[in-house]
C-alpha positions in Angstrom: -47.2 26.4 -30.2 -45.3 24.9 -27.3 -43.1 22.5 -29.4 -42.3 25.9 -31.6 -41.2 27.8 -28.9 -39.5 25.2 -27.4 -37.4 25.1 -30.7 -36.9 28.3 -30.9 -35.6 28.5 -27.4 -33.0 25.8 -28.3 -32.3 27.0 -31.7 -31.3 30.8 -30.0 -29.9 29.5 -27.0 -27.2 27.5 -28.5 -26.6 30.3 -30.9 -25.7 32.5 -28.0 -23.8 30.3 -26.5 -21.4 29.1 -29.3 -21.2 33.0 -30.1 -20.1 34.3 -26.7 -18.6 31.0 -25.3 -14.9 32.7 -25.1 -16.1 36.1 -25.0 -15.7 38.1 -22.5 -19.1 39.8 -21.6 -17.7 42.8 -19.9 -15.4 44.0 -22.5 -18.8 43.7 -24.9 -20.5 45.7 -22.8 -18.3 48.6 -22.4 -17.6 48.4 -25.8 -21.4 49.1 -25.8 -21.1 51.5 -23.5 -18.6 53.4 -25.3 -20.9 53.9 -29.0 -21.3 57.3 -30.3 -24.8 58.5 -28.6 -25.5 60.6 -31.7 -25.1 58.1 -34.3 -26.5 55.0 -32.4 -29.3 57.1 -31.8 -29.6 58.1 -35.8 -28.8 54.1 -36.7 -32.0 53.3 -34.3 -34.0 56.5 -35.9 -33.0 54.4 -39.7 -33.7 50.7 -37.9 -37.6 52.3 -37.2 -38.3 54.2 -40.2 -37.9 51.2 -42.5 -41.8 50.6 -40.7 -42.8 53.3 -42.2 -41.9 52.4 -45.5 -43.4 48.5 -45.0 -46.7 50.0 -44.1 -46.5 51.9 -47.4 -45.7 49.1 -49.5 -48.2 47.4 -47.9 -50.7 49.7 -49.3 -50.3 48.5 -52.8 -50.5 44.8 -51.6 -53.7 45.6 -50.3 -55.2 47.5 -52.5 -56.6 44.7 -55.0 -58.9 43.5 -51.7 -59.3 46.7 -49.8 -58.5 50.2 -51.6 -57.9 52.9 -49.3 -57.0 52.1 -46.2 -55.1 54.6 -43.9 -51.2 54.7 -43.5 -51.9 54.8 -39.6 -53.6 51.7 -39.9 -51.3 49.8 -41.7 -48.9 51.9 -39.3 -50.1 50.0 -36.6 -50.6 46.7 -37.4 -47.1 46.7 -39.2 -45.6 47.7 -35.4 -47.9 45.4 -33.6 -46.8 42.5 -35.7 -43.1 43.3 -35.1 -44.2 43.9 -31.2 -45.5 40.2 -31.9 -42.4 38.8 -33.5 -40.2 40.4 -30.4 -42.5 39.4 -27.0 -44.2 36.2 -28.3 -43.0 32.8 -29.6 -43.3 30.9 -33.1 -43.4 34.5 -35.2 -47.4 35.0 -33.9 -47.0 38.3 -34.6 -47.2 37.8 -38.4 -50.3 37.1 -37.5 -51.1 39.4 -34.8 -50.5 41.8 -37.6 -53.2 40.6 -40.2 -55.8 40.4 -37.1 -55.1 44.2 -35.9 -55.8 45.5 -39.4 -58.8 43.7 -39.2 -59.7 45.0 -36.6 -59.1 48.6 -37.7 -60.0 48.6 -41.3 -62.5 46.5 -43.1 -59.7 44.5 -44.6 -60.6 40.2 -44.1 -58.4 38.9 -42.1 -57.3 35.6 -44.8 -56.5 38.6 -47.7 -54.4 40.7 -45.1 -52.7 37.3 -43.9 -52.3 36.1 -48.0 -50.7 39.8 -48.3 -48.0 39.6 -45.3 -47.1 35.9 -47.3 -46.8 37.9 -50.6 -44.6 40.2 -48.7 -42.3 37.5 -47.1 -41.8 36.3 -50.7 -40.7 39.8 -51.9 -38.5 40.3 -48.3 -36.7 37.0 -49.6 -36.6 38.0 -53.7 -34.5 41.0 -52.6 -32.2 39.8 -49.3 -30.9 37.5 -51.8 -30.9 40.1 -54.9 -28.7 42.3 -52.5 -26.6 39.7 -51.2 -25.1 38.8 -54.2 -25.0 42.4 -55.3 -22.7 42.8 -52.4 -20.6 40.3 -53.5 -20.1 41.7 -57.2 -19.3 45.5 -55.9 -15.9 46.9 -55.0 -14.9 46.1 -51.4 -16.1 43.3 -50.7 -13.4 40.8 -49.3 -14.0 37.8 -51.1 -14.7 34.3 -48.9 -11.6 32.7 -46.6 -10.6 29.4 -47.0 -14.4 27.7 -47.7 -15.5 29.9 -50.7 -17.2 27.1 -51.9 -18.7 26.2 -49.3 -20.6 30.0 -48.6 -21.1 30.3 -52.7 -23.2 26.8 -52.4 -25.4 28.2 -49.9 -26.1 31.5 -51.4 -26.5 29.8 -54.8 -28.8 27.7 -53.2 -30.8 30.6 -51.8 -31.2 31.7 -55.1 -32.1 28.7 -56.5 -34.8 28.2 -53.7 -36.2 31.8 -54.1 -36.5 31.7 -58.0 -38.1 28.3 -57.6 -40.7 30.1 -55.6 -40.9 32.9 -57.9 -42.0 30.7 -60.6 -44.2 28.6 -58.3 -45.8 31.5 -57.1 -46.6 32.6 -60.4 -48.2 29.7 -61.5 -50.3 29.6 -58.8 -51.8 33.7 -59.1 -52.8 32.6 -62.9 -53.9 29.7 -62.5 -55.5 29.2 -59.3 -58.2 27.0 -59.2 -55.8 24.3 -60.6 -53.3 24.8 -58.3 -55.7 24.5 -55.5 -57.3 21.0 -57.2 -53.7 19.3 -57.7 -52.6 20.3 -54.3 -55.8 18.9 -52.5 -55.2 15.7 -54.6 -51.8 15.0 -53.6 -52.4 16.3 -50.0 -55.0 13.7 -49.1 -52.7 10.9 -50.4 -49.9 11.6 -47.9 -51.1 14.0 -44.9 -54.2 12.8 -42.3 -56.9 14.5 -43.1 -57.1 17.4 -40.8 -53.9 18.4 -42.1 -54.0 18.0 -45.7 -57.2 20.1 -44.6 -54.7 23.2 -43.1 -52.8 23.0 -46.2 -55.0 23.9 -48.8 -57.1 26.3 -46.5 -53.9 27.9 -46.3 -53.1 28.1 -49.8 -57.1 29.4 -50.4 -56.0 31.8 -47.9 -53.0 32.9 -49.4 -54.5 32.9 -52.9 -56.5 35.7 -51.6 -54.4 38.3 -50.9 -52.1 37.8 -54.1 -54.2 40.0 -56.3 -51.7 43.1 -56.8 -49.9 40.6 -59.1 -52.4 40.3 -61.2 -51.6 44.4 -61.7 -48.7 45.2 -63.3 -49.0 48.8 -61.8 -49.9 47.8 -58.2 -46.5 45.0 -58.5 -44.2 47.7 -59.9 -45.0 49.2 -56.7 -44.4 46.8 -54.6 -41.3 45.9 -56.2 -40.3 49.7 -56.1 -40.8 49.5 -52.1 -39.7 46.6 -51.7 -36.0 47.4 -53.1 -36.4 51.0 -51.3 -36.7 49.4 -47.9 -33.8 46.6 -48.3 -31.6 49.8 -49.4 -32.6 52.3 -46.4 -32.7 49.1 -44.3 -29.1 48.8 -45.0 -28.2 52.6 -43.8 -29.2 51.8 -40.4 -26.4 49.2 -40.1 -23.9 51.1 -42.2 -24.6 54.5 -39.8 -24.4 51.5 -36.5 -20.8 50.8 -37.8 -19.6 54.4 -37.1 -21.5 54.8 -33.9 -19.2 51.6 -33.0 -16.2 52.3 -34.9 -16.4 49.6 -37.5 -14.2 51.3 -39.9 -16.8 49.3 -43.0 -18.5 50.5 -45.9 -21.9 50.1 -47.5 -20.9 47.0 -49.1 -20.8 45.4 -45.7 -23.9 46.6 -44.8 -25.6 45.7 -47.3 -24.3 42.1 -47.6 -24.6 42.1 -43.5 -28.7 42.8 -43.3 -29.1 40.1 -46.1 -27.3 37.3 -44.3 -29.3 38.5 -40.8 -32.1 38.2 -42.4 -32.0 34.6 -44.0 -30.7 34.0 -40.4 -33.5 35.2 -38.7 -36.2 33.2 -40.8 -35.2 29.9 -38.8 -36.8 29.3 -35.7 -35.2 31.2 -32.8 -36.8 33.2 -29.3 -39.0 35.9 -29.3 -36.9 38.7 -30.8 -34.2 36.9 -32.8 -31.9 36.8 -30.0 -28.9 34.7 -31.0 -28.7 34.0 -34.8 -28.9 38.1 -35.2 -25.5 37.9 -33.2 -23.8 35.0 -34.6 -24.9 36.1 -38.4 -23.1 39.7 -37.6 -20.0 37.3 -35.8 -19.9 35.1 -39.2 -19.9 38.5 -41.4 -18.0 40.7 -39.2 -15.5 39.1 -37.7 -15.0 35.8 -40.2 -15.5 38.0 -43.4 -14.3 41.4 -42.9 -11.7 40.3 -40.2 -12.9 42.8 -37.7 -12.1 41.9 -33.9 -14.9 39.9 -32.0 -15.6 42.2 -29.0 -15.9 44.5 -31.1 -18.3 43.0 -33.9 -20.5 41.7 -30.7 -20.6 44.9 -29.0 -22.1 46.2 -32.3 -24.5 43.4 -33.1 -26.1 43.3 -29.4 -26.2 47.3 -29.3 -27.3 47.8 -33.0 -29.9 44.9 -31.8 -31.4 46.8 -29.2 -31.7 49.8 -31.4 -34.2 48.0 -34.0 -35.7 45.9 -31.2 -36.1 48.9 -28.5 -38.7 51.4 -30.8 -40.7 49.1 -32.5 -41.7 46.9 -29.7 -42.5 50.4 -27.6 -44.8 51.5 -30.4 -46.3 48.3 -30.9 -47.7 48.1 -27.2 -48.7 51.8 -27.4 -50.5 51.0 -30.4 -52.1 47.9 -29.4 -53.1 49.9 -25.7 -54.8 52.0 -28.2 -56.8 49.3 -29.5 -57.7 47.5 -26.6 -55.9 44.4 -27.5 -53.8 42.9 -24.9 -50.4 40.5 -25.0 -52.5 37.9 -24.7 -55.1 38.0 -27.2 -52.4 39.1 -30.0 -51.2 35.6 -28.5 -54.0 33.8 -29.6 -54.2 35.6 -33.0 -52.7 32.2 -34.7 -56.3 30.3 -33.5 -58.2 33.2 -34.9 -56.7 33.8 -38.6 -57.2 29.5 -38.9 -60.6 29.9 -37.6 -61.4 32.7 -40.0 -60.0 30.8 -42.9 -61.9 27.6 -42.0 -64.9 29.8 -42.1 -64.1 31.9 -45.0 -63.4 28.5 -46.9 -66.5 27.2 -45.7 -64.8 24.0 -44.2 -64.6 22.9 -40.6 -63.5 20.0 -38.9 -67.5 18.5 -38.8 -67.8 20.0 -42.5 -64.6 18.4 -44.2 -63.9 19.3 -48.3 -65.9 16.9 -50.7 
């Protein structure tokens, strides 16, 4: 945990610097200052109701292990975890989240853990589905100078993400198999307790796949999935006008994709930095749009996400009796579970 948050501290710091290193921070801030109440406040009511629609999708992900379970419970846990990804290092709240449904519902914690991986996968299958549709619809400007150089990387995202698609597929059908040839070529190059981690993980994961096994329960999913990444994108597009970004749909759309592929590498509690220098890159070196500006607007429209759901999450976790600290040490407690679950432990290794 320390050398993750130790990364992530370097990763966002330098971020933040290179963004704001000849910026100056007063003219952000009044720029800030200056946002249309009404709409900010409307851009931070879209930013928190995409958490309602997670915790519905979430239902059909679910439902193969655990049918039933409350929409205030998945509620909860969905703005715990969040709570967890803002306040806490190394992204413990994903699984802060999988341990406060457990808690709440009878839901075991290694299928609510292999459900939230199933979802990341479906997150990634549609930021990069959206990015490009951005990039095929009218208005958008078109790459300066280094086309090339941006189309290799989305194409690559694509590539990676359909490579993990088909991966992942093979895997939900044919599970056992997966689990044996992993094991084998584990032990050959990790130490043991490792290789160990690995295919507990996988096990794990394996799990909490089942919806795709049901064509109904994945249509779903994939139905919410596309719902949330298009609402998601309101609450930048409404952000614009409350900071008179004179930009269109198109932009926010392509804008949340390429925050989001920016926010899965390792950075501080809350994102902080590489959600400001992904809306500099897009803003200001794709749609031209002056820097002040297009900072004022990524640190406010910031706040406005990070704000709500981190409030709720502590009210919610309050309500549970769970404190900062234990959600902290939610990371130990989904590994222990799985070790157990897998009936493997460090003094009982795999045959």
């Amino acid at each position: 945990m320390a050398w993750k948050a130790a990364l992530g501290l370097l990763v966002s710091g330098l971020a933040l610097w290179w963004v704001f290193r000849d910026v100056d921070l007063r003219q952000v801030a009044a720029d800030i200052s200056r946002a249309d109440p009404l709409l900010f406040l409307l851009s931070a009511a879209a930013a928190t109701g995409v958490f309602w629609i997670r915790a519905w999708r979430w239902k059909a992900l679910l439902e193969p292990v655990c049918p039933g379970t409350t929409f205030r419970a998945r509620f909860a846990a969905v703005t715990i975890g969040f709570m967890g990804n803002n306040l806490l290092p190394a992204r413990v709240g994903e699984f802060a989240r999988a341990y406060a449904l457990s808690r709440m519902t009878p839901v075991p914690i290694v299928a609510s853990f292999g459900s939230l991986v199933l979802e990341r996968l479906l997150d990634g299958v549609f930021v990069v589905a959206f990015l490009f549709v951005a990039m095929w619809l009218p208005g958008f400007p078109g790459f300066p100078g280094g086309q090339f150089e941006y189309m290799g990387v989305v194409r690559s995202a694509g590539v990676t993400v359909l490579a993990a698609v088909g991966l992942l597929m093979v895997m939900v059908f044919w599970p056992a198999g997966s689990v044996r040839l992993l094991e084998r070529a584990a032990v050959r190059v990790l130490p043991k307790r490792m290789a160990r981690l690995v295919v507990d993980a996988l096990e794990a994961f394996l799990a909490g796949v089942g919806a795709l096994r049901e064509p109904r329960l994945m249509a779903r999913a994939l139905a919410w999935s596309a719902a949330l990444w298009l609402f998601n994108a309101v609450g930048f597009w409404i952000a614009f006008a409350a900071f008179d970004l004179d930009l269109g749909y198109v932009a926010a759309l392509f804008l949340q994709s390429v925050v989001a592929l920016m926010v899965s590498v390792p950075s501080a509690p809350g994102f902080w930095g590489v959600f400001e220098l992904a809306a500099d890159v897009v803003l200001v070196g794709l749609w031209g749009q002056a820097e002040v500006r297009a900072l004022a607007y990524a640190v406010g429209f910031h706040l406005a996400g990070f704000i709500p759901v981190t409030l709720l999450g502590l009210w919610y976790a309050w309500r549970l009796g769970l404190s900062v600290g234990e959600l902290g040490r939610s990371e130990e407690v989904v590994e222990e579970e799985v070790e157990r679950t897998t009936g493997i432990s460090a003094d009982n290794p795999r045959p």
